[in-house]
PAZAPA-4460 file (N, C-alpha, C; in steps of 0.05 Angstrom, whole numbers, plus 32768, in hexadecimal, padded with zeros to 4 digits):
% residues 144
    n_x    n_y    n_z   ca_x   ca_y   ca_z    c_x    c_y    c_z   seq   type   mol
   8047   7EEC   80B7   8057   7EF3   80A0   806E   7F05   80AA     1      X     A
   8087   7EFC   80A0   80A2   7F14   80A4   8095   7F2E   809E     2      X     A
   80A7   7F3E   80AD   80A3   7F5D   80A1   80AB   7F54   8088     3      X     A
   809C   7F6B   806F   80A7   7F6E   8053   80B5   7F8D   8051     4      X     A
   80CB   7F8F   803F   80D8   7FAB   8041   80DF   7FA7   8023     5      X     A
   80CB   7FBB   8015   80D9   7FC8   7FFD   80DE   7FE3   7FF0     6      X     A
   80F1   7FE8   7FDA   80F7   8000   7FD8   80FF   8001   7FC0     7      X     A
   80ED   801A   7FAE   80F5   8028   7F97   80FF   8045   7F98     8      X     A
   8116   8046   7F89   811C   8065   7F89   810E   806A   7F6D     9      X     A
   80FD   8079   7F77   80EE   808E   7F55   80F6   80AD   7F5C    10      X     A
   80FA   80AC   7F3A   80FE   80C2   7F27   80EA   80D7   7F2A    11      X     A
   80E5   80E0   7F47   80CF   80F5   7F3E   80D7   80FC   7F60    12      X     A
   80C7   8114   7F68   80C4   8129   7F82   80B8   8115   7F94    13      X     A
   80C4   811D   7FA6   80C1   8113   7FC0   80A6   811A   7FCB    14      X     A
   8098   812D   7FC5   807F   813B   7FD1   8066   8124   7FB8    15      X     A
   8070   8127   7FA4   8062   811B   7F90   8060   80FB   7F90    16      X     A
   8075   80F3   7F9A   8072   80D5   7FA5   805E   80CD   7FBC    17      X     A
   8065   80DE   7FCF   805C   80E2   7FE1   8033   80E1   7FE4    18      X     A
   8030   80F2   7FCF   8014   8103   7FC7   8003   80E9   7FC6    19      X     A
   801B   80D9   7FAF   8008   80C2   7FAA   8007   80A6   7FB2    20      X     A
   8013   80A2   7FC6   800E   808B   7FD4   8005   808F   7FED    21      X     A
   8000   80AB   7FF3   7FE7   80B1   8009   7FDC   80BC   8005    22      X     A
   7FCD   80C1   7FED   7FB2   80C1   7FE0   7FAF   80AA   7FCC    23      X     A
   7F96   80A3   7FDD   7F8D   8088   7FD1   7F82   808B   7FB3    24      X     A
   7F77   80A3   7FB0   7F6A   80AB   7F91   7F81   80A5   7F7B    25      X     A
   7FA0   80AC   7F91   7FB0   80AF   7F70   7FBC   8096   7F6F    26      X     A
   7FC9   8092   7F8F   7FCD   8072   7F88   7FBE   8060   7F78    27      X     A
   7FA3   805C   7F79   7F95   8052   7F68   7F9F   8057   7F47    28      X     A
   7FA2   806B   7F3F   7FA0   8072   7F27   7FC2   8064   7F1D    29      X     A
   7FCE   8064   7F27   7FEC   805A   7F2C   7FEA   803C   7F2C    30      X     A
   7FD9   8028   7F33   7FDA   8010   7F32   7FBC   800A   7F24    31      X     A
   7FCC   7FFA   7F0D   7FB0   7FE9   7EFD   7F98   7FDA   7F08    32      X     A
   7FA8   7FC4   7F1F   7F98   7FB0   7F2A   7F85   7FBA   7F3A    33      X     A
   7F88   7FD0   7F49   7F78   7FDC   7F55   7F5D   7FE4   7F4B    34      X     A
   7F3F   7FD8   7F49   7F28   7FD6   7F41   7F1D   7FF3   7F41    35      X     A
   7F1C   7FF5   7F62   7F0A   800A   7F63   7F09   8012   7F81    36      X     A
   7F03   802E   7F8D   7F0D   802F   7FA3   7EF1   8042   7FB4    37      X     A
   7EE7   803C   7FCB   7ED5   8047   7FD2   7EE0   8056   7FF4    38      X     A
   7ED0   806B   7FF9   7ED6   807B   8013   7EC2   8067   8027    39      X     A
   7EC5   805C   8039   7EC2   8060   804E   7EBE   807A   8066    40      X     A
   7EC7   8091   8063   7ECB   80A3   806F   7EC7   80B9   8069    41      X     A
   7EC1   80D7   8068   7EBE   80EB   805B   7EDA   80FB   804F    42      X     A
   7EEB   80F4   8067   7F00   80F7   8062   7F15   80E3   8048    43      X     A
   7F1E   80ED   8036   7F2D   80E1   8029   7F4F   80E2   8020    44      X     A
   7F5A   80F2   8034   7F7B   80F6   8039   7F82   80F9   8052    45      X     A
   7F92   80EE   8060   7F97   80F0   8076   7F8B   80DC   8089    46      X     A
   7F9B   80DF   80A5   7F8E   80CF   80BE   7F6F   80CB   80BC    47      X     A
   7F74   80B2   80C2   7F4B   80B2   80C6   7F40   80AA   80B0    48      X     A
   7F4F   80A8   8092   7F45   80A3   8073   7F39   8084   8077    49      X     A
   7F26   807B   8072   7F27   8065   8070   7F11   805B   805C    50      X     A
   7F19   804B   8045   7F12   803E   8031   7F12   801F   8025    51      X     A
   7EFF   801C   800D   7F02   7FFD   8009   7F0F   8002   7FEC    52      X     A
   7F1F   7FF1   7FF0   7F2A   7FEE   7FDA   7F27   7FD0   7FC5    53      X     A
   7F21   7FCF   7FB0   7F1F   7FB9   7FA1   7F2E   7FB9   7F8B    54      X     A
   7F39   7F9F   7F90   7F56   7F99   7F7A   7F51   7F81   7F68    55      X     A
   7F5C   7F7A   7F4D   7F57   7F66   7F43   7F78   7F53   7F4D    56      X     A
   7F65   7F3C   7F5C   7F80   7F2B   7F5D   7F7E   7F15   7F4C    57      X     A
   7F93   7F14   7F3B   7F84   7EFD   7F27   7F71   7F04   7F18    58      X     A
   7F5B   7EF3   7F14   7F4A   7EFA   7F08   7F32   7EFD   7F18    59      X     A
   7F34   7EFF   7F2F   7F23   7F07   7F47   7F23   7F26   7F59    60      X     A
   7F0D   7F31   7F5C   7F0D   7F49   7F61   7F0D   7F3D   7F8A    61      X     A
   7F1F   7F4B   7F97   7F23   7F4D   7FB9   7F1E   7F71   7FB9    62      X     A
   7F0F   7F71   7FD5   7F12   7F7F   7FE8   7F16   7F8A   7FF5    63      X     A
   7F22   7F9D   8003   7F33   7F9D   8025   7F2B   7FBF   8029    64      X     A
   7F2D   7FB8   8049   7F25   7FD3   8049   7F40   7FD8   8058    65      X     A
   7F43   7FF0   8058   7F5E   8005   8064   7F55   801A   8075    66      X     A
   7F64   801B   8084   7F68   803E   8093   7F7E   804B   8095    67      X     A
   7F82   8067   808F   7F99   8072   808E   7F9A   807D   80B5    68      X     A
   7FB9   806C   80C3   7FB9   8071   80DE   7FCD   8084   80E5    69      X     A
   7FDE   8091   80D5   7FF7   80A0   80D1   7FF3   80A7   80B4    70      X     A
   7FF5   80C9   80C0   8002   80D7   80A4   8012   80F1   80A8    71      X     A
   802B   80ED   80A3   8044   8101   80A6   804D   810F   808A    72      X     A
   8035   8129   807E   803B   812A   805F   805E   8127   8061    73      X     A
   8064   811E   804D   8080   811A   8033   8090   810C   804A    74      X     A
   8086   80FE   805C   8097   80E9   8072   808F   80CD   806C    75      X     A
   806C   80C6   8076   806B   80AF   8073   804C   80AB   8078    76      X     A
   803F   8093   8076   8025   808D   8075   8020   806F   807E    77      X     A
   8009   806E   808C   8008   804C   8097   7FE7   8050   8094    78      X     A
   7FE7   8036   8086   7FD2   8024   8087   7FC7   8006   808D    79      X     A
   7FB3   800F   809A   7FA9   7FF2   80A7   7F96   7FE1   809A    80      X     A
   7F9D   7FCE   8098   7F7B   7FBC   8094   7F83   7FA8   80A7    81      X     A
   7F66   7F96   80A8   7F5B   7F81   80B7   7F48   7F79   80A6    82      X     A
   7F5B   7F5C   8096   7F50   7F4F   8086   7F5B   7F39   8086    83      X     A
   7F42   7F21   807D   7F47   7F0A   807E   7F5B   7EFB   8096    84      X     A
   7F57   7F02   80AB   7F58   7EF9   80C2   7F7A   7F02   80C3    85      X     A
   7F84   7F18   80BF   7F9F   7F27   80C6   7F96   7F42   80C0    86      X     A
   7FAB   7F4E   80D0   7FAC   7F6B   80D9   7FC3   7F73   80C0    87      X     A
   7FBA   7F83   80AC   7FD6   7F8B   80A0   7FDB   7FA2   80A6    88      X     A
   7FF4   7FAA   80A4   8000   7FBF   80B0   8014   7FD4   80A0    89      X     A
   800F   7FDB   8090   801F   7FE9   8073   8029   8008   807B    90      X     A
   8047   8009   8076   8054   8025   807D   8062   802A   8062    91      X     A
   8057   804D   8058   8069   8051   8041   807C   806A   8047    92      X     A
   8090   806C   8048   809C   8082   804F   80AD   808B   8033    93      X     A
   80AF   80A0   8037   80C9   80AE   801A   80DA   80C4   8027    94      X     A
   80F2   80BA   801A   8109   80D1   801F   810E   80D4   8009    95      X     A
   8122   80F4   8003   812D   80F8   7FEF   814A   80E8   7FE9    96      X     A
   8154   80ED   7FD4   8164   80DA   7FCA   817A   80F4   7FAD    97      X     A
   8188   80E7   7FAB   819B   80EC   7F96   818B   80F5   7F79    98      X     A
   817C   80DF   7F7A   816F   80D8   7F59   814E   80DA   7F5B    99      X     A
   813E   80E8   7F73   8129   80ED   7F79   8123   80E6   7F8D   100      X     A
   810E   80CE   7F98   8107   80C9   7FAD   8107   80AC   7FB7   101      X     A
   8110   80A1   7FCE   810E   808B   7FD8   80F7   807F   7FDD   102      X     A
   80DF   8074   7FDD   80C8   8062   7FE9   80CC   804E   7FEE   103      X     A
   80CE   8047   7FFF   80CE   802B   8014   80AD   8021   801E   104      X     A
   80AA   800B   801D   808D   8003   8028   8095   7FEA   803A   105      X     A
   8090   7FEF   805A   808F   7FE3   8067   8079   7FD1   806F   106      X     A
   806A   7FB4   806B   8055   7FA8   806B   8060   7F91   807F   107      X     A
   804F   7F92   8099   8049   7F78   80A9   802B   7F75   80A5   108      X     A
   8025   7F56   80AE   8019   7F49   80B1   8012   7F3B   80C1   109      X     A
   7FFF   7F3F   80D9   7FFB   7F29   80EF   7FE5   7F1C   80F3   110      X     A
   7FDD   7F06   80F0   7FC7   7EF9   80EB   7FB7   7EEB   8104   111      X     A
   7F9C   7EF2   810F   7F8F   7EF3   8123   7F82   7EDC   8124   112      X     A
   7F7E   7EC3   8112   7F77   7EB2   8111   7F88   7E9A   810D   113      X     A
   7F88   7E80   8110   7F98   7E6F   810E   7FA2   7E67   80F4   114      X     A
   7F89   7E65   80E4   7F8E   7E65   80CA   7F9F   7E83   80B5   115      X     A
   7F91   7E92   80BD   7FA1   7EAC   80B5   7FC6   7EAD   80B7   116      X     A
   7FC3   7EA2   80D8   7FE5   7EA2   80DD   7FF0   7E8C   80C3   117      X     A
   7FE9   7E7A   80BB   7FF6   7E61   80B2   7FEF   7E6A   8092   118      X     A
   7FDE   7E7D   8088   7FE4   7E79   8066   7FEE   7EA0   8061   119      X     A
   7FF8   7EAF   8078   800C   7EC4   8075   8028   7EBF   8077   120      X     A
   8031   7EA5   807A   8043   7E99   807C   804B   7E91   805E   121      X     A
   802F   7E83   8057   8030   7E72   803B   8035   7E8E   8029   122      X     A
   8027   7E97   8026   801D   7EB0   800E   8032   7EC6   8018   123      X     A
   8040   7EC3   8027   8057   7EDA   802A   8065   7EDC   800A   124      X     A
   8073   7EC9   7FFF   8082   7ED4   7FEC   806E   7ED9   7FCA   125      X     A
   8054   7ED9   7FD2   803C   7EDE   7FC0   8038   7EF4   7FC4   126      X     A
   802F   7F02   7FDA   8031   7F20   7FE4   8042   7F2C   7FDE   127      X     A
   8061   7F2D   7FDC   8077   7F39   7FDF   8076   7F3A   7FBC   128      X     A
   8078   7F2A   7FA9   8074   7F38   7F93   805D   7F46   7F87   129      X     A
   8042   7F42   7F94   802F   7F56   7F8D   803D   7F72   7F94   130      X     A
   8043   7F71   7FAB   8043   7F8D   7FB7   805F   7FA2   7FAD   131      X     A
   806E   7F87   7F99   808D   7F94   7F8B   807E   7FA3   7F74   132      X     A
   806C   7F88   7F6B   805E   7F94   7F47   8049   7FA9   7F52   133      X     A
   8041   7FB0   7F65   8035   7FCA   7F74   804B   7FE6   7F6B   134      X     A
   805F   7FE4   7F78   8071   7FF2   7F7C   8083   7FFC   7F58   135      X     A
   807E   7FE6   7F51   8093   7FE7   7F30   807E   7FFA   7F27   136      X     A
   8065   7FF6   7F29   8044   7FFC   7F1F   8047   801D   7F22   137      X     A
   804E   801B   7F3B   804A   8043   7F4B   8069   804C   7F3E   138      X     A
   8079   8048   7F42   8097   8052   7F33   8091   804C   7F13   139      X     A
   8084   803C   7F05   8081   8049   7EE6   8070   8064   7EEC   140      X     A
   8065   8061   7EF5   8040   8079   7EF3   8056   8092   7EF2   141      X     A
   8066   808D   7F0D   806C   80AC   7F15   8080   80AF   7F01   142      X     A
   8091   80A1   7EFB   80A4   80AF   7EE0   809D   80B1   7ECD   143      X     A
   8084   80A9   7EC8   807F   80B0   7EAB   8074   80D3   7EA3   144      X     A
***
């Protein structure tokens, strides 16, 4: 799959943007589809976080587990999974801005299996609007 690169400027603090897309508790609370979210780890903010997360896709509840591999408070955050035979690779960074704060979410995709490589290709532009209506999802929460 291409790198994906998107970006909302929201109406709210940079620290507070920040808060909640590297904390999984609030991100959660910020997106509907998101089921339900369990620790893996004792730790639950920061390097080393790692959890399962379960989302309704469709009308089907998925999976995935994550680790948080980078965390630079009010800079940026990366998370990993290894699912379904690809490595995803997710970077959220925020700057300030004019009108609050910039978030950008950087997401590759590299797929370790043969099959994996050939339907991250297909499902690229299926991914890219989940992860926009993700993003529309976290920019209502926080302005409201």
């Amino acid at each position: 799959m291409p790198t994906m690169v998107l970006e909302r400027t929201i109406d709210a603090p940079l620290e507070t943007v920040f808060e909640t897309v590297a904390d999984i508790r609030k991100y959660s609370q910020a997106i509907p589809d998101i089921a339900s979210i369990e620790f893996l780890s004792e730790q639950q903010v920061g390097v080393g976080t790692r959890f399962r997360e379960t989302r309704w896709m469709g009308k089907r509840e998925a999976a995935t587990e994550l680790e948080v591999t980078e965390y630079e408070p009010n800079q940026h955050v990366r998370l990993i999974a290894d699912s379904h035979g690809s490595i995803w690779d997710s970077v959220f960074r925020v700057a300030p801005t004019k009108h609050g704060t910039r978030l950008q979410l950087e997401m590759h995709s590299r797929g370790h299996r043969w099959l994996a490589k050939a339907l991250n290709v297909l499902f690229h532009p299926l991914v890219r609007r989940a992860v926009a209506k993700d993003l529309d999802q976290l920019k209502a929460h926080l302005e409201s």
